[in-house]
TILUM-25196 format. One line per 2 residues: number of its first residue (from 1); their letters; for each residue y, x, z of N, C-alpha, C, O. Coordinates in steps of 0.001 Angstrom, whole numbers. Atoms other than C-alpha are relative to their C-alpha. Layout:
N
NUM> A> Y/X/Z/Y/X/Z/Y/X/Z/Y/X/Z | ...
END
This chain:
84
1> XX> -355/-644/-1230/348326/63283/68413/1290/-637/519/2191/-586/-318 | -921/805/-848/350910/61186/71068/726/1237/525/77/1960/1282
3> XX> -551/-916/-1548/353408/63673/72853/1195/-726/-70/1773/-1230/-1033 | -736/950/-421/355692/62048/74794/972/867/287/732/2016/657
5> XX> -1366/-735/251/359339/63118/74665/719/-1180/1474/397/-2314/1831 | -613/395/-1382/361755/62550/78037/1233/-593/-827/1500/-82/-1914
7> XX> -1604/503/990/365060/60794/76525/1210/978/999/1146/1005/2228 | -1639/-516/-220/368725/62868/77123/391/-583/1310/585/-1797/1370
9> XX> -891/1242/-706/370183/62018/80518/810/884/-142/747/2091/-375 | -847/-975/559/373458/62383/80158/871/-560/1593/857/-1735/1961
11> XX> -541/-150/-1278/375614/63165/83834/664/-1480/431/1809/-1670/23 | -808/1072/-860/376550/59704/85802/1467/522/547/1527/1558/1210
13> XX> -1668/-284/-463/380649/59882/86560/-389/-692/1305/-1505/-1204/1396 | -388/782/-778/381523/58369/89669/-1389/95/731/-1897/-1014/566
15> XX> 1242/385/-632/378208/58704/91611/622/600/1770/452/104/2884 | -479/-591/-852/379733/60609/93971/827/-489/1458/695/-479/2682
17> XX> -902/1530/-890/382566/58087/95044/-951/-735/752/-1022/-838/1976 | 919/1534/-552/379862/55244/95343/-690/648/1312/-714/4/2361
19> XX> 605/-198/-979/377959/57495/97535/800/205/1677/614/-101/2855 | -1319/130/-1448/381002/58263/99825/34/-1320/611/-255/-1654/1760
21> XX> -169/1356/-607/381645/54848/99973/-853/-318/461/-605/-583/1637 | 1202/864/-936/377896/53401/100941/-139/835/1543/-481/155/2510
23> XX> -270/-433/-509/378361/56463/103224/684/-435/1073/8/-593/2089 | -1183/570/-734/381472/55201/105100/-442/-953/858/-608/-1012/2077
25> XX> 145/1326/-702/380664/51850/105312/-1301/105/608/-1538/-1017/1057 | 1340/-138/-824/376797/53070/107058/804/436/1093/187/267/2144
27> XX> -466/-575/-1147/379662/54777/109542/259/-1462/332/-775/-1944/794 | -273/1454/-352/380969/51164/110178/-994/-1003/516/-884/-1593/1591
29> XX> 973/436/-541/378048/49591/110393/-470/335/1055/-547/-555/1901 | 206/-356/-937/376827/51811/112799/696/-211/1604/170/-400/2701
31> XX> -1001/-130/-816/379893/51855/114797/49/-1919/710/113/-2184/1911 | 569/1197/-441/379326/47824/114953/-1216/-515/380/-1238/-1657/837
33> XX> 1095/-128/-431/375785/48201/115638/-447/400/1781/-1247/-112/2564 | 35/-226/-1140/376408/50147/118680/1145/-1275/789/738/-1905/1765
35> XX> -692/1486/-498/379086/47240/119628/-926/-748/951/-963/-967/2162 | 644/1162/-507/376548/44937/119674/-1697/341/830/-2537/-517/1103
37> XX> 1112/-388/-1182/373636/47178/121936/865/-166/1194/492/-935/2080 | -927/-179/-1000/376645/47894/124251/77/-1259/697/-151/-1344/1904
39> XX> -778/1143/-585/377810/44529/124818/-888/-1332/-81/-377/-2365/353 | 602/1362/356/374797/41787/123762/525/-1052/-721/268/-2234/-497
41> XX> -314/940/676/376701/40396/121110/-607/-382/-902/-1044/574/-1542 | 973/124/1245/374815/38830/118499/-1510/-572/582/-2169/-1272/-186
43> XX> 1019/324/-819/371909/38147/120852/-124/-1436/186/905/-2050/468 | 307/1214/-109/370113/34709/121009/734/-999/1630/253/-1114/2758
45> XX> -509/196/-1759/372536/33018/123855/999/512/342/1719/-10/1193 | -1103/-1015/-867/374985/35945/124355/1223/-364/-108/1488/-1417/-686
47> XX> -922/122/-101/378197/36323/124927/500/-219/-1358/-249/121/-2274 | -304/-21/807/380746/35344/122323/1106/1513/-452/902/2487/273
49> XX> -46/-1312/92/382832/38328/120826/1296/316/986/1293/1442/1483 | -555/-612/-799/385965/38242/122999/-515/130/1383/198/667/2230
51> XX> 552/590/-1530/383876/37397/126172/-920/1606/-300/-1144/2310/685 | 1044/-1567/-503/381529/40944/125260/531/1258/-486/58/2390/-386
53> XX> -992/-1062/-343/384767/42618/124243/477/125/1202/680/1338/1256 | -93/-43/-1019/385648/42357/127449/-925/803/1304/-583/1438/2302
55> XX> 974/-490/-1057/382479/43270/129247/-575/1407/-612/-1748/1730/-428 | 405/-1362/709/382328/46773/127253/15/1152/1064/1132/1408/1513
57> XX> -101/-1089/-1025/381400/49747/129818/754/737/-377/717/1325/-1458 | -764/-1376/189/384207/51994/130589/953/-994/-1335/587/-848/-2501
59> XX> -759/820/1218/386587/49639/128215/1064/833/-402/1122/982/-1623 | -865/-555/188/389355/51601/128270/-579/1956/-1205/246/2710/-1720
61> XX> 432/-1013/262/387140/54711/126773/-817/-501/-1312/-636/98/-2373 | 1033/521/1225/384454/52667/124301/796/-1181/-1018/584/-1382/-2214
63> XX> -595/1016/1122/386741/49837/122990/575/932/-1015/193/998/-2184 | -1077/-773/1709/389428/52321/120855/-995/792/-456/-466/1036/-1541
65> XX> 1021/-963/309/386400/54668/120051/-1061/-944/-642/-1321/-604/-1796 | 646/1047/1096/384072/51681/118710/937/-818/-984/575/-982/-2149
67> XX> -834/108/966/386871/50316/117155/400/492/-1068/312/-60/-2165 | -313/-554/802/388465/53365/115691/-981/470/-821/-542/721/-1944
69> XX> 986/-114/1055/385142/54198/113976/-217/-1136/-381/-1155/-831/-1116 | 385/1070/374/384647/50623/113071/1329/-5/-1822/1150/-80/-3038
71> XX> -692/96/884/388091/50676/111493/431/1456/-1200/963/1265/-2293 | 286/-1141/675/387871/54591/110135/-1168/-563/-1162/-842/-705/-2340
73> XX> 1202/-47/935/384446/53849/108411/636/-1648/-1465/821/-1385/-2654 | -671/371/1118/385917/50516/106361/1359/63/-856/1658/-633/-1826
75> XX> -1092/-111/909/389240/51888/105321/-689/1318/-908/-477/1487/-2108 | 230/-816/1181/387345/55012/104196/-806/-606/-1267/-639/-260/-2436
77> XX> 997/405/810/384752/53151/102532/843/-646/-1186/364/-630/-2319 | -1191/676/1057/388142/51209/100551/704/943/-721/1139/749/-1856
79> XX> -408/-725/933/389419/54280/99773/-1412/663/-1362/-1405/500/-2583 | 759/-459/689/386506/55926/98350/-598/-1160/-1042/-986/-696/-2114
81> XX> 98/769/1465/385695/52703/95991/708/-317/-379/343/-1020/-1321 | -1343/569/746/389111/51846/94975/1084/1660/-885/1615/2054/-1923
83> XX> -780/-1538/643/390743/55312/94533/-646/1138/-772/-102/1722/-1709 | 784/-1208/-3/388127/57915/94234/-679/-392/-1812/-1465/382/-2358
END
């Protein structure tokens, strides 16, 4: 008679952190994702990046706001794998 036994898991540390962090940096990404719908950067041809920083709708309103989530999402993402 075969019965099959599950092995011990025993609690992962740190899973938590890592997830913050991949977390974060998906805010960053994002936050450069929309960048580059906004502005056609990255696009076969397009503008280069100060030429479609420049042409950002409403610049004064979307640059510090794609930015500051650009730069929010990789300092958290540095804290949460370096400190945490």
């Amino acid at each position: 008679m075969c019965t099959w036994t599950t092995p011990s898991r025993s609690p992962r540390t740190g899973t938590q952190e890592i997830d913050a962090a991949i977390l974060t940096l998906c805010l960053a990404m994002l936050a450069f994702g929309s960048y580059c719908l906004l502005t056609g950067f990255g696009s076969r041809n397009g503008p280069g990046f100060a030429a479609s920083w420049n042409s950002l709708p409403a610049p004064t309103v979307t640059g510090p706001v794609v930015g500051g989530l650009f730069a929010l999402g990789i300092l958290a993402a540095l804290v949460c794998a370096l400190v945490l």
